[in-house]
C-alpha positions in Angstrom: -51.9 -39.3 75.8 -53.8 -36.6 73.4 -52.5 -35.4 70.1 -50.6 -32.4 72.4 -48.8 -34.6 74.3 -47.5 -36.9 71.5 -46.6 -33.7 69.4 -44.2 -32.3 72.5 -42.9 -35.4 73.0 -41.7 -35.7 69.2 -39.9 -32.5 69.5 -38.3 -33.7 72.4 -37.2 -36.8 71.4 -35.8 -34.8 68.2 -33.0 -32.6 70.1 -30.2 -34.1 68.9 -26.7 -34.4 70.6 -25.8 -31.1 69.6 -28.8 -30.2 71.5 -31.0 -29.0 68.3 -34.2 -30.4 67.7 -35.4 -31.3 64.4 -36.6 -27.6 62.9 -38.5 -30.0 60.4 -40.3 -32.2 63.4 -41.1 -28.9 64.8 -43.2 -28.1 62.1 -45.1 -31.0 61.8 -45.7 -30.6 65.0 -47.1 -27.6 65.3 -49.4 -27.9 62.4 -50.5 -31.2 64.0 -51.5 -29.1 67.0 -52.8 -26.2 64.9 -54.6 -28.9 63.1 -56.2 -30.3 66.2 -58.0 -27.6 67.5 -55.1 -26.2 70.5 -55.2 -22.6 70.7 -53.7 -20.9 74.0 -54.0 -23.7 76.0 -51.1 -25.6 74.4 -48.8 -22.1 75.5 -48.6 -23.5 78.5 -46.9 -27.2 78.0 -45.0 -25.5 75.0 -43.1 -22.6 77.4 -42.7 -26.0 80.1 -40.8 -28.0 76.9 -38.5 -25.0 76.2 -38.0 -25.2 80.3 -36.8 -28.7 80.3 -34.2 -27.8 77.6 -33.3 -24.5 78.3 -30.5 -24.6 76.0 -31.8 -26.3 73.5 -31.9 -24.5 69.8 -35.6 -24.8 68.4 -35.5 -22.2 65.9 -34.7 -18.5 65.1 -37.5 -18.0 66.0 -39.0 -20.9 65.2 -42.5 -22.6 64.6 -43.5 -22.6 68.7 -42.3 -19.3 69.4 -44.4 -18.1 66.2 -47.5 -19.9 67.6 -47.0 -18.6 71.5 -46.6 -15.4 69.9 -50.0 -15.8 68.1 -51.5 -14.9 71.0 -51.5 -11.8 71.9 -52.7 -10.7 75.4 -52.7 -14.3 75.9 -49.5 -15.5 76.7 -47.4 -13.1 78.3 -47.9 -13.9 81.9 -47.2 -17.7 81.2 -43.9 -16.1 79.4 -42.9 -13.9 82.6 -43.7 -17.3 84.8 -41.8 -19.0 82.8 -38.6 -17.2 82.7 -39.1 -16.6 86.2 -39.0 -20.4 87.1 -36.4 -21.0 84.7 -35.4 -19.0 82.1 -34.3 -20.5 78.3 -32.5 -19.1 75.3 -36.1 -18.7 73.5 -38.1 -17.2 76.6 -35.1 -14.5 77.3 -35.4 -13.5 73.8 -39.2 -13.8 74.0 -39.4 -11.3 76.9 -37.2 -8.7 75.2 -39.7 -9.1 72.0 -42.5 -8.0 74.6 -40.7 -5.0 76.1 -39.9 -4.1 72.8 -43.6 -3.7 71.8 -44.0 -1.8 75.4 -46.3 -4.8 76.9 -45.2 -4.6 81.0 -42.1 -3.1 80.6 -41.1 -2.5 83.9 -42.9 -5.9 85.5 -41.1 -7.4 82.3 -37.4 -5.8 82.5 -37.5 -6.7 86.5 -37.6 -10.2 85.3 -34.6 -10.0 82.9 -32.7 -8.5 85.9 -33.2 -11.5 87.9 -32.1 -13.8 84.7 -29.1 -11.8 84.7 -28.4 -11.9 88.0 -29.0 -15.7 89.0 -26.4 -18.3 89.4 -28.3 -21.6 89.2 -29.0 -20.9 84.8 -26.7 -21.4 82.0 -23.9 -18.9 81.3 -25.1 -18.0 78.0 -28.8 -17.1 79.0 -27.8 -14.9 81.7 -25.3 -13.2 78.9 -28.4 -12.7 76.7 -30.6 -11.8 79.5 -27.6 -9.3 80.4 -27.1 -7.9 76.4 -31.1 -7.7 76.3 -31.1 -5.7 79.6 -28.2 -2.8 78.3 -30.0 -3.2 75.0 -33.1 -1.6 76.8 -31.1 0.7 78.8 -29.7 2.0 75.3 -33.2 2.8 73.6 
């Protein structure tokens, strides 16, 4: 298992059962896979962690959504596939972020819809994806 691997696995093991992970874990984390050379190709098995614990609190925003968000150009399709397969708390609010700075906004606000609208998520994501949507509508 590389240093990737081991770092996810920390966070995971941190969420708590009040279903918040450890926002000082996260950090070590993160730097460790800063530290270790992962660049955009950690976005990836980052956006599948938040999947796996959709409602899960990691920060506001938090350490890995401040390193997916480092780059730009870079991670925004693995965000959009991401929500589309299942959509968390963080991604949600990591879409809107991205509409907000008019990257896809159509492909992007399409997505949200079909958050709102799905039945298999958690109430309180398709409520965000919903406030996000009218949010938009209201700019």
């Amino acid at each position: 298992m590389g240093i990737l691997e081991q770092e996810i696995e920390k966070i995971e093991n941190s969420i708590d059962k009040y279903n918040e992970a450890d926002t000082l874990v996260i950090y070590e984390s993160i730097e460790a896979i800063t530290n270790a050379g992962y660049r955009s190709e950690a976005v990836e098995p980052l956006l599948q962690l938040l999947e796996r614990h959709p409602t899960a609190y990691f920060g506001d925003p938090g350490e890995i959504v401040d390193f997916i968000e480092q780059f730009d150009g870079e991670y925004e399709n693995s965000l959009a596939e991401s929500v589309k397969r299942t959509p968390t708390g963080s991604t949600v609010w990591m879409l809107n972020r991205c509409i907000n700075a008019g990257i896809h906004k159509d492909e992007f606000m399409d997505i949200l819809k079909e958050a709102a609208d799905r039945t298999d998520i958690d109430k309180s994501i398709k409520e965000s994806a919903q406030e996000f949507l009218d949010f938009q509508a209201n700019r």
